[in-house]
Jmol script that loads the backbone (N, CA, C; Angstrom):
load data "model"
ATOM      1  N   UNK A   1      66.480  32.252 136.754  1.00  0.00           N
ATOM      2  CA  UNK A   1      66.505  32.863 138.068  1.00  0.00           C
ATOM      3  C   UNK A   1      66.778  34.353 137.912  1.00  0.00           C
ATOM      4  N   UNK A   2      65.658  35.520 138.582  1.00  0.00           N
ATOM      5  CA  UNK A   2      66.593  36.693 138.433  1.00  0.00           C
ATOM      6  C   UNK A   2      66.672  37.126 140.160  1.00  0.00           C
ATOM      7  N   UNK A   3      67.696  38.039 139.762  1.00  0.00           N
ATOM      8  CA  UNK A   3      67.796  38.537 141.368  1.00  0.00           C
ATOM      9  C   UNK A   3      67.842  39.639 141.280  1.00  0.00           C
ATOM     10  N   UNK A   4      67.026  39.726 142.624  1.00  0.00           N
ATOM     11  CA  UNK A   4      66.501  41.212 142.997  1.00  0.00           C
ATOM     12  C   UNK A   4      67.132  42.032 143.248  1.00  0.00           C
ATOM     13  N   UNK A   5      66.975  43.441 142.898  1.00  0.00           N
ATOM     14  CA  UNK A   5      67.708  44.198 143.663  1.00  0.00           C
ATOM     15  C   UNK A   5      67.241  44.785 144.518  1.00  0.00           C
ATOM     16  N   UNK A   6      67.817  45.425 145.869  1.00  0.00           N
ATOM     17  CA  UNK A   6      67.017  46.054 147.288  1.00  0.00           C
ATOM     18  C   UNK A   6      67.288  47.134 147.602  1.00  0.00           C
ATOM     19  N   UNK A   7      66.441  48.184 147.626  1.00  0.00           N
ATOM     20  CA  UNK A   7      66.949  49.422 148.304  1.00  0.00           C
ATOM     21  C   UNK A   7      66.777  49.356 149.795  1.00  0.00           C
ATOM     22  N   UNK A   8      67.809  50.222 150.681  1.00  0.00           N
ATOM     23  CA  UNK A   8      67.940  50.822 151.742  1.00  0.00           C
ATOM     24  C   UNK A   8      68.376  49.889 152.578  1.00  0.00           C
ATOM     25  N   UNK A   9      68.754  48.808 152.552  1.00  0.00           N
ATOM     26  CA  UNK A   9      69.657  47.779 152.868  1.00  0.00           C
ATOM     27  C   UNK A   9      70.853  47.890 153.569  1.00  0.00           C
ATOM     28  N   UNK A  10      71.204  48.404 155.000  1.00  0.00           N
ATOM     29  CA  UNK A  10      72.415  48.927 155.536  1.00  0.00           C
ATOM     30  C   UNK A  10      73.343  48.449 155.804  1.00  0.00           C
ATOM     31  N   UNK A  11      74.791  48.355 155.018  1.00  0.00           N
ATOM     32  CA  UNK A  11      75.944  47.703 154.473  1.00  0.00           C
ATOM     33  C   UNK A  11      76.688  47.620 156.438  1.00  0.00           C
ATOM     34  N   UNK A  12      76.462  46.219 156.404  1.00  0.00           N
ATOM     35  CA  UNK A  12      77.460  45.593 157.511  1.00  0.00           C
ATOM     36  C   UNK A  12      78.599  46.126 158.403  1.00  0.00           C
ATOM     37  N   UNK A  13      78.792  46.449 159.262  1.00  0.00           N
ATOM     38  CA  UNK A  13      80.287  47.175 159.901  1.00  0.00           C
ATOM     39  C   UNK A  13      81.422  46.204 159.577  1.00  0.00           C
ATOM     40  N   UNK A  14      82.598  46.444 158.841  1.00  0.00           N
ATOM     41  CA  UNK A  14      83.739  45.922 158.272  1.00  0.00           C
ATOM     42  C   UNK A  14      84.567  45.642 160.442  1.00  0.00           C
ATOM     43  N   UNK A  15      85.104  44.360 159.627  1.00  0.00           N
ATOM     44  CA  UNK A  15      85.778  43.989 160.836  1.00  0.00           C
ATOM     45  C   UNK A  15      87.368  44.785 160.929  1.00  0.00           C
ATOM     46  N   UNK A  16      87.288  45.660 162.171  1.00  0.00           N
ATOM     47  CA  UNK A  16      88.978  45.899 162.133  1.00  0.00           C
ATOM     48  C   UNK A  16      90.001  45.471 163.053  1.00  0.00           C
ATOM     49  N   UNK A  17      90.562  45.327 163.091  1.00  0.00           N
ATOM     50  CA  UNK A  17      91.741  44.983 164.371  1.00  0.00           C
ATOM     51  C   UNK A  17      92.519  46.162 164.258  1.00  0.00           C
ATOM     52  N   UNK A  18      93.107  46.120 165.148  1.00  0.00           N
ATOM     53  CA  UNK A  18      94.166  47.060 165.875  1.00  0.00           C
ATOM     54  C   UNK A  18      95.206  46.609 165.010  1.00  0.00           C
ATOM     55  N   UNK A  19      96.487  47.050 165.001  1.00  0.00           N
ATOM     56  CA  UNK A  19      97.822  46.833 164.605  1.00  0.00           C
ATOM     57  C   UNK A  19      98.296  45.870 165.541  1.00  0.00           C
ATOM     58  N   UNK A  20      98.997  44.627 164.985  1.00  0.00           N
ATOM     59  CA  UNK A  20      99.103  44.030 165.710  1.00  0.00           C
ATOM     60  C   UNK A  20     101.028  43.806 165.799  1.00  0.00           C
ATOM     61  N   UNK A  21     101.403  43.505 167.351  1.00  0.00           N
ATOM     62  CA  UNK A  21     103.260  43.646 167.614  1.00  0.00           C
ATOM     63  C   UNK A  21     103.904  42.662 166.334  1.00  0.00           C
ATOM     64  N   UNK A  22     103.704  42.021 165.532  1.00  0.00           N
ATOM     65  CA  UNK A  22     104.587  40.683 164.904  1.00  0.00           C
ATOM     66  C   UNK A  22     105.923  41.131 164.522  1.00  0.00           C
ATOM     67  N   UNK A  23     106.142  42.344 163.688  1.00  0.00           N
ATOM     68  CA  UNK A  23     107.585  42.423 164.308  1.00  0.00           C
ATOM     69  C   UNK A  23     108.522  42.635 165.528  1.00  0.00           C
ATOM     70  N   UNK A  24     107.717  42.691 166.236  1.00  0.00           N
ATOM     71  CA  UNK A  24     108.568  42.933 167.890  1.00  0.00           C
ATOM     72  C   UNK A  24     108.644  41.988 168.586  1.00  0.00           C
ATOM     73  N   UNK A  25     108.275  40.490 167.834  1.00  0.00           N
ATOM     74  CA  UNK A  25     108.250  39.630 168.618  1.00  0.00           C
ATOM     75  C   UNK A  25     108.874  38.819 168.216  1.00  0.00           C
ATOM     76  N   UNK A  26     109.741  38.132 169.332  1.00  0.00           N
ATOM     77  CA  UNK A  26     110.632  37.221 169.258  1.00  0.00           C
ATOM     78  C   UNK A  26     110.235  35.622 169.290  1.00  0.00           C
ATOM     79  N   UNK A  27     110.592  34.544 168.877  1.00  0.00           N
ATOM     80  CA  UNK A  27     110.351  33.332 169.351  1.00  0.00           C
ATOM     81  C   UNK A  27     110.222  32.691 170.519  1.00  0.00           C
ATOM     82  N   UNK A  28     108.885  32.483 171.071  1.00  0.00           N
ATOM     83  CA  UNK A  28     108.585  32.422 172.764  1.00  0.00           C
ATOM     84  C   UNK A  28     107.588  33.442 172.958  1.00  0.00           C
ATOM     85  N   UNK A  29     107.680  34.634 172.150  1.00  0.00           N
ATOM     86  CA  UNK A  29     106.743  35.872 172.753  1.00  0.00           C
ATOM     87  C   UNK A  29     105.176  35.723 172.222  1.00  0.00           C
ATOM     88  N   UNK A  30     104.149  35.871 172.904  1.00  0.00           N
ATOM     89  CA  UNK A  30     102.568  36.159 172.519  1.00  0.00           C
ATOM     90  C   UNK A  30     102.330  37.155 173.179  1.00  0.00           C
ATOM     91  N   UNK A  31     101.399  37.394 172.753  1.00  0.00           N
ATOM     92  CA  UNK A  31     100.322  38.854 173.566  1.00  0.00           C
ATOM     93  C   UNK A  31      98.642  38.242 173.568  1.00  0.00           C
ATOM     94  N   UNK A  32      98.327  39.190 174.031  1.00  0.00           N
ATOM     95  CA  UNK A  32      96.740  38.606 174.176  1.00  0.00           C
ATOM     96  C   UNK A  32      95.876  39.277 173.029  1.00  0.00           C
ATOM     97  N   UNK A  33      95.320  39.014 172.104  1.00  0.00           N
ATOM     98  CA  UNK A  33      94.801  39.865 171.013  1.00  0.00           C
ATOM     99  C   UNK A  33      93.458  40.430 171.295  1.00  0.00           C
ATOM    100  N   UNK A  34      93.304  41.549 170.620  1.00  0.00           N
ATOM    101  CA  UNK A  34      91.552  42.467 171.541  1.00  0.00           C
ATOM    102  C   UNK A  34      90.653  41.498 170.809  1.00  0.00           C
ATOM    103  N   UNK A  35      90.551  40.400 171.078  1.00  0.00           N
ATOM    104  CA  UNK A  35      89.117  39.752 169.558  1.00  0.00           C
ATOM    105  C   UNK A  35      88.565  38.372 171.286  1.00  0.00           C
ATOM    106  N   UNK A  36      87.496  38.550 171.920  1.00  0.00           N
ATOM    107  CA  UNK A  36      86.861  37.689 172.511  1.00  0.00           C
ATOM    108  C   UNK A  36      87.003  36.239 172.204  1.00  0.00           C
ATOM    109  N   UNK A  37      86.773  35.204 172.868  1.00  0.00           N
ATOM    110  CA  UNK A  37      87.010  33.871 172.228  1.00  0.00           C
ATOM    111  C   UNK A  37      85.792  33.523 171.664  1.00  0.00           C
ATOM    112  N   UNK A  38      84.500  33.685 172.212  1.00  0.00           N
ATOM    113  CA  UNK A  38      82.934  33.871 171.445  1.00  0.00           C
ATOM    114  C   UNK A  38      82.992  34.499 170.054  1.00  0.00           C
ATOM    115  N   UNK A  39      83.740  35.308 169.308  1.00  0.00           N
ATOM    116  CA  UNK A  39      82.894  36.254 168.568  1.00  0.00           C
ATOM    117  C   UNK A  39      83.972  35.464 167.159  1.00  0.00           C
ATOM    118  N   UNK A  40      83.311  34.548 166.973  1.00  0.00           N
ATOM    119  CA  UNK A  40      83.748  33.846 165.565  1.00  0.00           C
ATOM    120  C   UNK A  40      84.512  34.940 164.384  1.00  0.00           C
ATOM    121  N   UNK A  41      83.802  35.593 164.009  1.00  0.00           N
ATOM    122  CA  UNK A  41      83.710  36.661 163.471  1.00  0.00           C
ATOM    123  C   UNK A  41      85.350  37.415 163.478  1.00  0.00           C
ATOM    124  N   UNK A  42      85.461  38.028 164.953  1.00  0.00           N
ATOM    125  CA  UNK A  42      86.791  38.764 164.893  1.00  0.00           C
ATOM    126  C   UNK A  42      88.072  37.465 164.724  1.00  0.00           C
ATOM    127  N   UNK A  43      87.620  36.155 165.675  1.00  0.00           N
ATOM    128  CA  UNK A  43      88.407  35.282 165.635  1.00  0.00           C
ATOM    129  C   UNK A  43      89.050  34.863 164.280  1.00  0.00           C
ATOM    130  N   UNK A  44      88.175  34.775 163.196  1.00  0.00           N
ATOM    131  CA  UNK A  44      88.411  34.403 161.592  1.00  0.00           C
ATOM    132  C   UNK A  44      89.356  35.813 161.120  1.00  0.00           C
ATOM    133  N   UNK A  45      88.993  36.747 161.626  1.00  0.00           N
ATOM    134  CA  UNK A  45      89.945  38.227 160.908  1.00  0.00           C
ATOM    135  C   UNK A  45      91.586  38.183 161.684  1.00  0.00           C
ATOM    136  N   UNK A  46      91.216  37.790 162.788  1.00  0.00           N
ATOM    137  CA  UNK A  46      92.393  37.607 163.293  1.00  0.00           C
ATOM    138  C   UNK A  46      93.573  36.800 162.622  1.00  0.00           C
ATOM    139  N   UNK A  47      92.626  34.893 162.509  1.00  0.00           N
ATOM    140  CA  UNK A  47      93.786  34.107 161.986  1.00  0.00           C
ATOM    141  C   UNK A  47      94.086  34.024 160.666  1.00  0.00           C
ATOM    142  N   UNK A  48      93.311  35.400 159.699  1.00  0.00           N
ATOM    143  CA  UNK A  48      93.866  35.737 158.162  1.00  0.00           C
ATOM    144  C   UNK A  48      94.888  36.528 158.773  1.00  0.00           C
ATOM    145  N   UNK A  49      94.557  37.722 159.488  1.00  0.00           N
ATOM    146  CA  UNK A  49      95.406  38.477 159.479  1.00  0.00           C
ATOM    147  C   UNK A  49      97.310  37.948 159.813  1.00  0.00           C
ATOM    148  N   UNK A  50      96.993  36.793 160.541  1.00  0.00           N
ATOM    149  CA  UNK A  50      98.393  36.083 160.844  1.00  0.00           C
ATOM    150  C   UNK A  50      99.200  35.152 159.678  1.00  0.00           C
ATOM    151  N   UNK A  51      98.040  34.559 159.111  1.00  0.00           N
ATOM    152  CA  UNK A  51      98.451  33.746 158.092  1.00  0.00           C
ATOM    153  C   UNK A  51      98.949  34.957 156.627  1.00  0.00           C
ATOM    154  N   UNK A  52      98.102  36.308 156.841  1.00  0.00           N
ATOM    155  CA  UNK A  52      98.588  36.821 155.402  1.00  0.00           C
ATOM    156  C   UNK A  52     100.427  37.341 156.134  1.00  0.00           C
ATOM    157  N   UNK A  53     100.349  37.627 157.448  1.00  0.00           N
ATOM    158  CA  UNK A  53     101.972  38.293 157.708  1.00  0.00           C
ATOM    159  C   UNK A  53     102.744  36.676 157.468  1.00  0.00           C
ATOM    160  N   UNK A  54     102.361  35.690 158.120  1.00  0.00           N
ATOM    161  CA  UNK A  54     103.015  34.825 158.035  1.00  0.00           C
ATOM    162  C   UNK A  54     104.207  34.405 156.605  1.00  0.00           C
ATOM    163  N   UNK A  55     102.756  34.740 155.321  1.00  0.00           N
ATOM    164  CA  UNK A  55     102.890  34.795 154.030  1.00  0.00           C
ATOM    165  C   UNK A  55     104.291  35.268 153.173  1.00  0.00           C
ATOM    166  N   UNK A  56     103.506  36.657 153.814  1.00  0.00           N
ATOM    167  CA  UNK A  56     104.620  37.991 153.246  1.00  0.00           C
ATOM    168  C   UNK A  56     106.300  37.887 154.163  1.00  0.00           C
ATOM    169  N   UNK A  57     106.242  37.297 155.602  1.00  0.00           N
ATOM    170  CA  UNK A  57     107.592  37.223 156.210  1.00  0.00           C
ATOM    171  C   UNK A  57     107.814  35.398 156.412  1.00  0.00           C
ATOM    172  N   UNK A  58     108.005  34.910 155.288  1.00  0.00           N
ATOM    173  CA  UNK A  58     108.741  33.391 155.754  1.00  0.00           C
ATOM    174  C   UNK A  58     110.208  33.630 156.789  1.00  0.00           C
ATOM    175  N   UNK A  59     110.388  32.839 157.583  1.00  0.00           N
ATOM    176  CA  UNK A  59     110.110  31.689 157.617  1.00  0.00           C
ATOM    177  C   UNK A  59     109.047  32.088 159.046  1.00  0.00           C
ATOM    178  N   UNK A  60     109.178  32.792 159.155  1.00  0.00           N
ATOM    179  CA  UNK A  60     108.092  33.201 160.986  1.00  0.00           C
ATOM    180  C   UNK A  60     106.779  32.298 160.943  1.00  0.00           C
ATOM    181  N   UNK A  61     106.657  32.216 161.653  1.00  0.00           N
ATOM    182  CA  UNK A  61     105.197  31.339 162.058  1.00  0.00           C
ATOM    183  C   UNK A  61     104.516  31.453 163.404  1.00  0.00           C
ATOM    184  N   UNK A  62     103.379  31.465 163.695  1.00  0.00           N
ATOM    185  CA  UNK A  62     102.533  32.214 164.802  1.00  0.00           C
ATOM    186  C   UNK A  62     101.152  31.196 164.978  1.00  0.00           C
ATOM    187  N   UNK A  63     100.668  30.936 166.332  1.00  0.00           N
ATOM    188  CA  UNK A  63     100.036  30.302 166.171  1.00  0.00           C
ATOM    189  C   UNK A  63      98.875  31.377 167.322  1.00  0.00           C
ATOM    190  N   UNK A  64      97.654  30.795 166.956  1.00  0.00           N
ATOM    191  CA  UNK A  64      96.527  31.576 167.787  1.00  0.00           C
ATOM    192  C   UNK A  64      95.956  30.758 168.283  1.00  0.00           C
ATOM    193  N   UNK A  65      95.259  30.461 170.157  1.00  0.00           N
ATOM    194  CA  UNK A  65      94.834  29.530 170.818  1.00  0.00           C
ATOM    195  C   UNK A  65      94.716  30.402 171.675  1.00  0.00           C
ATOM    196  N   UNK A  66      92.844  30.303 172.265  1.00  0.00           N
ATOM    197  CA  UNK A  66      92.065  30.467 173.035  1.00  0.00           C
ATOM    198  C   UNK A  66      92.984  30.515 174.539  1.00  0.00           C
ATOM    199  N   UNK A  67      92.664  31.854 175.185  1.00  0.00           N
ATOM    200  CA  UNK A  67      93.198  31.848 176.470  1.00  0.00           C
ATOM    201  C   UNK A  67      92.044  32.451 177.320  1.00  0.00           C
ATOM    202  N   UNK A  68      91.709  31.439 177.914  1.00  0.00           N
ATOM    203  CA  UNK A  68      90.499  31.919 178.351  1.00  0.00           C
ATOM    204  C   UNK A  68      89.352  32.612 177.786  1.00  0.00           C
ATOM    205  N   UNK A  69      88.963  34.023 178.454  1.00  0.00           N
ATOM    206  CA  UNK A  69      87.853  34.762 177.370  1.00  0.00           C
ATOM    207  C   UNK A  69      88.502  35.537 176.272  1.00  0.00           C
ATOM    208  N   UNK A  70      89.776  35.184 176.006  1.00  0.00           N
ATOM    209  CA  UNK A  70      90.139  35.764 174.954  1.00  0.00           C
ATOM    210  C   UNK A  70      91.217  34.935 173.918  1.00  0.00           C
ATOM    211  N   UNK A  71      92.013  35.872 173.392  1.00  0.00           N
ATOM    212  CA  UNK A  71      92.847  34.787 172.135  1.00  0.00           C
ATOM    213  C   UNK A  71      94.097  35.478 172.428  1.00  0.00           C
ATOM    214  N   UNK A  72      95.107  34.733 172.129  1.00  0.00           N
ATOM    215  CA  UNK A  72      96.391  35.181 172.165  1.00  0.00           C
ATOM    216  C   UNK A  72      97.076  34.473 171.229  1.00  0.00           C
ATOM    217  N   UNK A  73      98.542  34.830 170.392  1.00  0.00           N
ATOM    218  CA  UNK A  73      98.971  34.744 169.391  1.00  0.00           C
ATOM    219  C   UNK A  73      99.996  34.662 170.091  1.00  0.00           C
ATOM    220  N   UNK A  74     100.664  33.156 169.867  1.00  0.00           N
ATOM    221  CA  UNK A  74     102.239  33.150 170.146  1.00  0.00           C
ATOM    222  C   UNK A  74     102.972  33.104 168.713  1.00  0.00           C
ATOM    223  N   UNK A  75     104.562  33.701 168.679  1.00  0.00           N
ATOM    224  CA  UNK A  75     105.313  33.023 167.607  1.00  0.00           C
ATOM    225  C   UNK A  75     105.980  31.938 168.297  1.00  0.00           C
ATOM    226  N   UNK A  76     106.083  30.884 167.239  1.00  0.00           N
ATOM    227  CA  UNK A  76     106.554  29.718 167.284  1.00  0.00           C
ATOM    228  C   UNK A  76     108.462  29.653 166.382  1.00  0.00           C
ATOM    229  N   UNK A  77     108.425  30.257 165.172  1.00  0.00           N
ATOM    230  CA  UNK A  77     109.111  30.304 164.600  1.00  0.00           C
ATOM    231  C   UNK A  77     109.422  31.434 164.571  1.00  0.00           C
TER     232      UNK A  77
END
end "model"
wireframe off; spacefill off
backbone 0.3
color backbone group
């Protein structure tokens, strides 16, 4: 098999989010996050982005669920 290489091929727009509150939030608190409930895409950047803070700050935990046309992130822990 060889693979091709392609010129002029225009490299994808990188997904960003905003900064998001997780240290300012207490157990009970969510916000509504800027990522649509349609757009798979931001939705997947979103729930890395929670799971990598989750990671780095044990024991906190946060969960993300569809609120209407959009997503919101509660902490749980």
């Amino acid at each position: 098999m060889t693979i091709q290489i392609e010129k002029g091929v225009p490299m994808p727009n990188r997904t960003r989010l905003p900064e998001l509150p997780f240290t300012a939030m207490e157990i009970g608190d969510s916000f509504v996050a800027p990522v649509p409930s349609t757009d798979n895409r931001l939705i997947q950047a979103l729930r890395q982005r929670v799971t990598r803070y989750q990671k780095q700050n044990p024991p906190k935990k946060f969960s993300v669920v569809q609120d209407g046309e959009s997503m919101r992130v509660f902490r749980v822990i």
